[in-house]
ChimeraX commands (.cxc) that place a marker at each C-alpha (Angstrom):
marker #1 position -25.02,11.34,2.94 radius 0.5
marker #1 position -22.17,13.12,1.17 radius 0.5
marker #1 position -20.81,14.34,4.54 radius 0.5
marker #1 position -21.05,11.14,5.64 radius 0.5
marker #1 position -18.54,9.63,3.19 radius 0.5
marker #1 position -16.36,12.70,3.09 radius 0.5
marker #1 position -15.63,12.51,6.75 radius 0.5
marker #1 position -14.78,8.54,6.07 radius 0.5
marker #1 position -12.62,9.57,3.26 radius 0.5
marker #1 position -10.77,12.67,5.64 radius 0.5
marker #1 position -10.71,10.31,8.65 radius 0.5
marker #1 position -8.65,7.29,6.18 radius 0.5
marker #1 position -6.31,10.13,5.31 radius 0.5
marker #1 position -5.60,11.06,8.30 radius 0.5
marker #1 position -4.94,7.26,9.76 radius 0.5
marker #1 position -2.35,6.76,6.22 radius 0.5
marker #1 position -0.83,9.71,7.65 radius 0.5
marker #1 position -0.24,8.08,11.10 radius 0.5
marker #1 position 0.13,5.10,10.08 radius 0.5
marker #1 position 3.33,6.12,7.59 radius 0.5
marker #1 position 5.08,7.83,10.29 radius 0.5
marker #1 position 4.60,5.34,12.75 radius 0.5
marker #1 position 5.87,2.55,10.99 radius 0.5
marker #1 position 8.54,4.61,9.90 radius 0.5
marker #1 position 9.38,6.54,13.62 radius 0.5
marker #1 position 7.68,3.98,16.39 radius 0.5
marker #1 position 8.26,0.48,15.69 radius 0.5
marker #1 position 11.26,-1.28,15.40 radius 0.5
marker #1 position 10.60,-4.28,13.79 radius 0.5
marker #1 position 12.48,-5.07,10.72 radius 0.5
marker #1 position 9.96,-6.93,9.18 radius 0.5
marker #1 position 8.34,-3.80,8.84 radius 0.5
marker #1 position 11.07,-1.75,7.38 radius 0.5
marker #1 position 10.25,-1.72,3.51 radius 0.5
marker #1 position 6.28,-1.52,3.59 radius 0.5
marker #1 position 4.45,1.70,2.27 radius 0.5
marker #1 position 0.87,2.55,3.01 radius 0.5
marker #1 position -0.86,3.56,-0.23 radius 0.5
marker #1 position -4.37,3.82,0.72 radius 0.5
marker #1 position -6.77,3.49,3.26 radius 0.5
marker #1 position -10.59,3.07,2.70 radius 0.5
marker #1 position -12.78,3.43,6.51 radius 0.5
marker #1 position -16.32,2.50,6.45 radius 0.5
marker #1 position -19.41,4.21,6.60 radius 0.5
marker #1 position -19.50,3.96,10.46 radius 0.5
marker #1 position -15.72,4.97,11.06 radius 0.5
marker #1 position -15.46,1.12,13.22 radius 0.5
marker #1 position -13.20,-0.44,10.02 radius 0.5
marker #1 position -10.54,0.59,8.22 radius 0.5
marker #1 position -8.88,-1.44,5.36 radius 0.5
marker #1 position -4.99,-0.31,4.87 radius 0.5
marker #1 position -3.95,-1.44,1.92 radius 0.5
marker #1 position 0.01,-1.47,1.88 radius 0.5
marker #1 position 3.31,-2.51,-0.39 radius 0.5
marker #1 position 6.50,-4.07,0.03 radius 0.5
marker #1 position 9.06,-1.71,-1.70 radius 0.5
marker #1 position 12.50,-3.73,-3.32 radius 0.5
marker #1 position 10.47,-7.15,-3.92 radius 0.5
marker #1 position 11.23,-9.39,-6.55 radius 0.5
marker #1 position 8.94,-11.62,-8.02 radius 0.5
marker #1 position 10.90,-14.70,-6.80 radius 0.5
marker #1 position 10.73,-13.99,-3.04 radius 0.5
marker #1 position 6.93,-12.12,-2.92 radius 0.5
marker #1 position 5.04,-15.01,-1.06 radius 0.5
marker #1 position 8.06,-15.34,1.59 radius 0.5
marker #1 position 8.42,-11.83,1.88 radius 0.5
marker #1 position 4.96,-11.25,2.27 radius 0.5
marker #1 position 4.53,-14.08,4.75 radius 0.5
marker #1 position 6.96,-12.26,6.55 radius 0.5
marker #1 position 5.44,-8.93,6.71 radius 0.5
marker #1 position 1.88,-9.79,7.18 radius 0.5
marker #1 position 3.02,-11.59,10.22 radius 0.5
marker #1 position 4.95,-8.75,11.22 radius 0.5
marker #1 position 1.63,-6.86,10.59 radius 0.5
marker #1 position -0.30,-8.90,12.56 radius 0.5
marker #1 position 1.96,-8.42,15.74 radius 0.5
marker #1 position 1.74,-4.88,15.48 radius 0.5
marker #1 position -1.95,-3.98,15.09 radius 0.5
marker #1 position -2.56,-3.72,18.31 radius 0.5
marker #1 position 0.41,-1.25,18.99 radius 0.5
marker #1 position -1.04,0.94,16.05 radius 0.5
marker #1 position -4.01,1.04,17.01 radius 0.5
marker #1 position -3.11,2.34,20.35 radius 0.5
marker #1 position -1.50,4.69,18.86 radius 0.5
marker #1 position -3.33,6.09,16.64 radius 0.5
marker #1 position -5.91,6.61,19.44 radius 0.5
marker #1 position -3.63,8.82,21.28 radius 0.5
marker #1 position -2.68,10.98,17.40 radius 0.5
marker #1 position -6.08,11.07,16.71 radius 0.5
marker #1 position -9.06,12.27,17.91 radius 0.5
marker #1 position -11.82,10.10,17.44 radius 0.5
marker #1 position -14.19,8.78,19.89 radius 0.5
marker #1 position -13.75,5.03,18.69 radius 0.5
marker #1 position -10.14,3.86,16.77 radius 0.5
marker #1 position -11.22,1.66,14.03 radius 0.5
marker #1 position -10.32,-1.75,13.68 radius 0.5
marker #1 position -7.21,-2.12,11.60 radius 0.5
marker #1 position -7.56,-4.82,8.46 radius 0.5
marker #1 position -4.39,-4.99,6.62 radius 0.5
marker #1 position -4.46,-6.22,2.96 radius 0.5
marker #1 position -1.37,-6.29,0.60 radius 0.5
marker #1 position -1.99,-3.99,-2.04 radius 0.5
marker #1 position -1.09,-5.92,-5.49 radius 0.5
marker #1 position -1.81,-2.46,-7.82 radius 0.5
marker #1 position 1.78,-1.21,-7.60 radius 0.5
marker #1 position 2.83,-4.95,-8.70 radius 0.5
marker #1 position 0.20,-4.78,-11.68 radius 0.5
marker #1 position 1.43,-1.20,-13.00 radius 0.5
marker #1 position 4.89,-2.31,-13.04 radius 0.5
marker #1 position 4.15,-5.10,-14.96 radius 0.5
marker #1 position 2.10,-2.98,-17.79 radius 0.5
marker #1 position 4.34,-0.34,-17.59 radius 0.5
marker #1 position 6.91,-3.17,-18.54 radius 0.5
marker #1 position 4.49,-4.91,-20.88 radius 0.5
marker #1 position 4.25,-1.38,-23.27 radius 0.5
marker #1 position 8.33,-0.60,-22.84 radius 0.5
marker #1 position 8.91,-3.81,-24.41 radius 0.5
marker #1 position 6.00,-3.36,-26.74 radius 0.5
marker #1 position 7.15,-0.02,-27.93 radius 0.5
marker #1 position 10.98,-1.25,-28.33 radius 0.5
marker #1 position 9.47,-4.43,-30.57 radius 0.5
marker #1 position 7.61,-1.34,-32.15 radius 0.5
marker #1 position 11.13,0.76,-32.58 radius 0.5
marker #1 position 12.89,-2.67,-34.08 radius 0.5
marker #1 position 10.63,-3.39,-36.53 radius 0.5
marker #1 position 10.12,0.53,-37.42 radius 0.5
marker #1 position 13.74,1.12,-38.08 radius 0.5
marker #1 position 13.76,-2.43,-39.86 radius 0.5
marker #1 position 11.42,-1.41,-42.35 radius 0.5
marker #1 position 13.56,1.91,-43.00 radius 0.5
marker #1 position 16.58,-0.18,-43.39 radius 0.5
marker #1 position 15.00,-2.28,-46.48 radius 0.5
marker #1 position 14.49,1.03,-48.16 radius 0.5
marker link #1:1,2 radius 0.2
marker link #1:2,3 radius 0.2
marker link #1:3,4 radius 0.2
marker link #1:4,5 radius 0.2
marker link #1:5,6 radius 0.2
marker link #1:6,7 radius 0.2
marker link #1:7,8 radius 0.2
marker link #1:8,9 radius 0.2
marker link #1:9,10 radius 0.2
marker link #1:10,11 radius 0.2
marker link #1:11,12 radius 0.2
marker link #1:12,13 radius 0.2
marker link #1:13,14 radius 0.2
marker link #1:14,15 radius 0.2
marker link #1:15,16 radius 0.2
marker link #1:16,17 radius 0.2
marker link #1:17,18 radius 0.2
marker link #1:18,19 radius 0.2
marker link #1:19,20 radius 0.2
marker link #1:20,21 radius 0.2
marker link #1:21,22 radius 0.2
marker link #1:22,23 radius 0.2
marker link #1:23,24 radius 0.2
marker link #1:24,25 radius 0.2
marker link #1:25,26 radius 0.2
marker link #1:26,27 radius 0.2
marker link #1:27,28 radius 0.2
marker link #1:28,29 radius 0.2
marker link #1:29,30 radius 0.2
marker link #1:30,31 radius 0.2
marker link #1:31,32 radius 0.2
marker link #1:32,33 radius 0.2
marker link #1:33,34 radius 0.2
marker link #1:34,35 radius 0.2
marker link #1:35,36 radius 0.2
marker link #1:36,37 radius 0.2
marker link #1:37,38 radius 0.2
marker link #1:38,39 radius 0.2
marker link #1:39,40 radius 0.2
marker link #1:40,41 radius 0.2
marker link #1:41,42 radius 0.2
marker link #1:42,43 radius 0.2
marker link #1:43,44 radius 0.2
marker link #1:44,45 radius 0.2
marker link #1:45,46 radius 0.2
marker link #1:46,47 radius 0.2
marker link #1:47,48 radius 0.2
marker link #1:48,49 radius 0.2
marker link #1:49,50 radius 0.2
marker link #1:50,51 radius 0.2
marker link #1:51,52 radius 0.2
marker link #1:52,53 radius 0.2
marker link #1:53,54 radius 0.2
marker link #1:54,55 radius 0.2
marker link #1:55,56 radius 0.2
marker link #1:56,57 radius 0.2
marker link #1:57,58 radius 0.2
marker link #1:58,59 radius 0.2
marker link #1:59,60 radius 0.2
marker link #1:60,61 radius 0.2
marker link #1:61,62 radius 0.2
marker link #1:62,63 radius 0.2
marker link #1:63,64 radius 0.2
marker link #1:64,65 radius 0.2
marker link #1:65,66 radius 0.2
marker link #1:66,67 radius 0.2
marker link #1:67,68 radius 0.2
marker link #1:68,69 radius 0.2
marker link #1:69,70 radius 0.2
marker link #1:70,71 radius 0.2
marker link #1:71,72 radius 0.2
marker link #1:72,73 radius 0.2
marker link #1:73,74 radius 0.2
marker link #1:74,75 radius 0.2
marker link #1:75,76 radius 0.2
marker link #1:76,77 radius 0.2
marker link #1:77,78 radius 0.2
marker link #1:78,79 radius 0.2
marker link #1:79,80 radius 0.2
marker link #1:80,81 radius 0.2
marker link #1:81,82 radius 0.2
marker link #1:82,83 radius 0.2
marker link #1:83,84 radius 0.2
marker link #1:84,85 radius 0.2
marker link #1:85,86 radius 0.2
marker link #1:86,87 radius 0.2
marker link #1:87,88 radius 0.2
marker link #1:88,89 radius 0.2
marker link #1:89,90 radius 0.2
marker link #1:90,91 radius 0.2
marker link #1:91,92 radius 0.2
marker link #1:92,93 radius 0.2
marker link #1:93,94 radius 0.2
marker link #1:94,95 radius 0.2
marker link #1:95,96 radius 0.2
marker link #1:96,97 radius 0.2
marker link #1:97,98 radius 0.2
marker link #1:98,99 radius 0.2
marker link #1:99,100 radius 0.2
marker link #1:100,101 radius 0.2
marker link #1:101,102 radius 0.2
marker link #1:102,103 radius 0.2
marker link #1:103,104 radius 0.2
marker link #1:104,105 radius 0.2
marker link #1:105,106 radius 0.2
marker link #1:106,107 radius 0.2
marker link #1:107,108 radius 0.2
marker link #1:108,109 radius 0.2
marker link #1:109,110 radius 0.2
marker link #1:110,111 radius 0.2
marker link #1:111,112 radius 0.2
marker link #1:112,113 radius 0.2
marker link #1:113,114 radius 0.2
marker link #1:114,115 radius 0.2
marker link #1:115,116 radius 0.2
marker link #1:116,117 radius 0.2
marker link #1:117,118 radius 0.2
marker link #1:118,119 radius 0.2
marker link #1:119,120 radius 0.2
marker link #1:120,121 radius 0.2
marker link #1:121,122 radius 0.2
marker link #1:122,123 radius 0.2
marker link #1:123,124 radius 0.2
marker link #1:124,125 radius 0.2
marker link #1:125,126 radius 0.2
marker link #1:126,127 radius 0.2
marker link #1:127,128 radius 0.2
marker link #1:128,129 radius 0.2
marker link #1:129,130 radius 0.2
marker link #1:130,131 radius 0.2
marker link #1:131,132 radius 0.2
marker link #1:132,133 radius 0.2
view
């Protein structure tokens, strides 16, 4: 069983490897320009794999749009990846491509944002109290 989920893990590597460079090299569509692939989970039986991507430079403001935009662009391209990725790699069967937006990255900036403000509230009131001294 471990080998089992070992290869799965090796074989999702290797497609976020492909995948990266073909997005970046191979297609020209510009509504795939600014996407990263940040992980890539295959199933058990190597016929799925989830790619779980981000859209680098978003703002909050323009996320739904933008990522209207790109999973569309996405969408039209699956089938060109998937191609390709059966000539890169060698596998008997090329699993089905599922692409979800990956909201992680969004969620760490916003805690990483959350504790800088928290520690400058923390450095105000800090120095405040010294001041009253």
């Amino acid at each position: 069983m471990a080998a089992e989920f070992s290869r799965s893990r090796r074989v999702g590597e290797l497609i976020q490897r492909e995948l990266a460079t073909l997005l970046s090299r191979e297609v020209k569509d510009p509504r795939l320009a600014l996407i990263s692939i940040t992980a890539v989970d295959v199933s058990r039986d190597l016929s799925l794999a989830k790619v779980f991507y981000t859209i680098m430079d978003i703002d909050q403001d323009a996320e739904n749009n933008k990522l209207a935009i790109v999973k569309e662009g996405l969408k039209k391209a699956t089938g060109f990846l998937r191609y390709e990725l059966g000539h890169r790699i060698q596998l008997r069967i090329v699993p089905n491509l599922e692409f979800r937006y990956d909201e992680s990255v969004i969620h760490g900036a916003q805690l990483s944002q959350l504790i800088d403000s928290v520690i400058e509230e923390d450095n105000k009131r800090h120095n405040s109290d010294h001041d009253i001294d």
